[in-house]
N, C-alpha and C positions, 0 to 999 in steps of 0.2 A: 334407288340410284341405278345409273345404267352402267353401261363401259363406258360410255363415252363421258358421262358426267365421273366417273373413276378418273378417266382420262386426263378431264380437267383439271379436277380436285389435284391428282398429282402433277399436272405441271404449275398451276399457283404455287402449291410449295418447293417448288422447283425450279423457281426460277434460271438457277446456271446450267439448265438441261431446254432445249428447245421441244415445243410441245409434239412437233415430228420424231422424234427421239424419247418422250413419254411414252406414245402411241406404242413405239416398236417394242420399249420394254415392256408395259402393260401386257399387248400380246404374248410376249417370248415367255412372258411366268405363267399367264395361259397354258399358252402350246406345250409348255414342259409337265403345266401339272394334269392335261390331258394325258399326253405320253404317259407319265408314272401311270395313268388310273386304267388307261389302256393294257401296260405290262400287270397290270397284280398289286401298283405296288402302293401302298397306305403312305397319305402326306399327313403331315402332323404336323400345326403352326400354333407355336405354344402362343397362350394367350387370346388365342383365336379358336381354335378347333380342330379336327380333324375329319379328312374324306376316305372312305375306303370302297371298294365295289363291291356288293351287297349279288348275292347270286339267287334269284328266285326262279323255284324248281317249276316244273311243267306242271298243270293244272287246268281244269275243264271249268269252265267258267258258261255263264249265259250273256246272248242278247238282249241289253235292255229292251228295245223296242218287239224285239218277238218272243220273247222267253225261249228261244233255242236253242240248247248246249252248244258250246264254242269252245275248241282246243284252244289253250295259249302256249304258248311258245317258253321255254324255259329262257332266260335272259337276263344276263348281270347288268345292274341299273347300278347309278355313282351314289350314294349316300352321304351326308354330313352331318356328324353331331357336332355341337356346338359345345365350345371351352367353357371350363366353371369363372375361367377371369370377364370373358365375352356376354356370360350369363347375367352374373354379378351389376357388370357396366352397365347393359341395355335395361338388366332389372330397377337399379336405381336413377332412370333416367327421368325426367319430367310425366306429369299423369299424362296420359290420352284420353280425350272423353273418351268413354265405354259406348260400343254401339248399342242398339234393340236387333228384335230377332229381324224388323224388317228393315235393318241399315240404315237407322236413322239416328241421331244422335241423341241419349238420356239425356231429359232437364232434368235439373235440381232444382 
């Protein structure tokens, strides 16, 4: 799903909300839960999950392509773990065929 298919999804159930007015809130929960992850600050949506910003330290890494050692850069990245209700849900959802190693789908 994208945002903009979020987008729709929430204005069909929403019909006494105009989908201009979807759009803005969709973003504003965005923007705010950017903000928190920008200040420090761990969101937690029960039933759903929780994001907190993950801080990984400085480290020498290499070029794939030349085997060169390369500094990186230390750099707090957003993380999400996912809720045990959220787990649960998706775990008992309908089978999906199983792929192969080359992305194809198992016959039975």
């Amino acid at each position: 799903m994208t945002k903009s298919g979020l987008i729709e999804e929430v204005a069909k159930r929403t019909p006494h909300i105009s989908k201009k007015d979807t759009e803005v809130v969709v973003n504003t929960i965005f923007d705010a839960m950017i903000e928190a992850l920008r200040s420090g600050e761990r969101i937690e949506i029960r039933g759903f999950g929780s994001f907190q910003v993950k801080i990984r330290e400085a480290r020498e890494g290499r070029n794939p392509k030349t085997g060169e050692p390369v500094h990186i850069s230390a750099k707090r990245t957003p993380f999400f773990k996912v809720g045990k209700e959220l787990k649960e849900m998706v775990d008992d959802s309908p089978d999906v065929p199983e792929e192969t190693e080359s992305g194809q789908e198992a016959s039975a």
